[in-house]
N, C-alpha and C positions, 0 to 999 in steps of 0.2 A: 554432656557426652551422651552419645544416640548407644542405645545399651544393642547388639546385635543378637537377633532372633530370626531361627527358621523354621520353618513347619517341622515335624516332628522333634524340636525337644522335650526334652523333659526335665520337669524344673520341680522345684522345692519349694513351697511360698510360708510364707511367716506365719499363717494360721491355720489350722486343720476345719476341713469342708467336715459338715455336721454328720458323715458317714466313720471319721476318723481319719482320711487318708489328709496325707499332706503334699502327696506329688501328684502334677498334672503334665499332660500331654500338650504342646503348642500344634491347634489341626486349624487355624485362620489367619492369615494376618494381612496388615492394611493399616487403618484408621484406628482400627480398633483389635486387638487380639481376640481371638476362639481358643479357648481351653481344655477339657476333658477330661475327668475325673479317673486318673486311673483305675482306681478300686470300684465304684457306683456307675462309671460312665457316662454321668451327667456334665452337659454342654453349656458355660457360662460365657459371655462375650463381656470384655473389660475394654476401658480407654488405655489406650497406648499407654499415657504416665503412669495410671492406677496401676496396671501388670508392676511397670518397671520396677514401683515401690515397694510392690509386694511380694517379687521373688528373693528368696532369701539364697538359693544357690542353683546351678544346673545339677543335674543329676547325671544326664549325657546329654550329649549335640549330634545332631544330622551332618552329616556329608555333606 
C-alpha cells in the first residue's frame, strides 16, 4: 500500500534528528522525499520506502 504524502506535512519519524527534534516538514517529493527539520531547519532527502518506514505518525496534513 502507497502510504500518501504532500508537500507540506508534517510528520513524526521514530528517531530524533541529533538537535532533539523529532518532527519534520514534507518540502520535496518524487522519487525520493525532501524533509526539513522543524527545530534546526536542516534539509535531508530520503528514498520514498526509507521515509515510509520511518514515519512513525503525521502530525498535520496539507490541503
Amino acid at each position: 500500500m502507497v502510504m500518501e504524502i504532500k508537500l507540506g506535512d508534517v510528520v513524526r519519524l521514530k528517531k530524533k534528528h541529533p538537535c532533539g527534534s523529532y518532527e519534520w516538514q514534507v518540502v520535496r517529493l518524487g522519487a525520493d522525499i525532501g524533509i526539513k527539520c522543524l527545530k534546526c531547519h536542516h534539509r535531508v532527502l530520503l528514498e520514498r520506502s526509507v521515509f515510509e518506514r520511518r514515519v512513525k505518525q503525521f502530525i498535520s496534513r496539507s490541503e
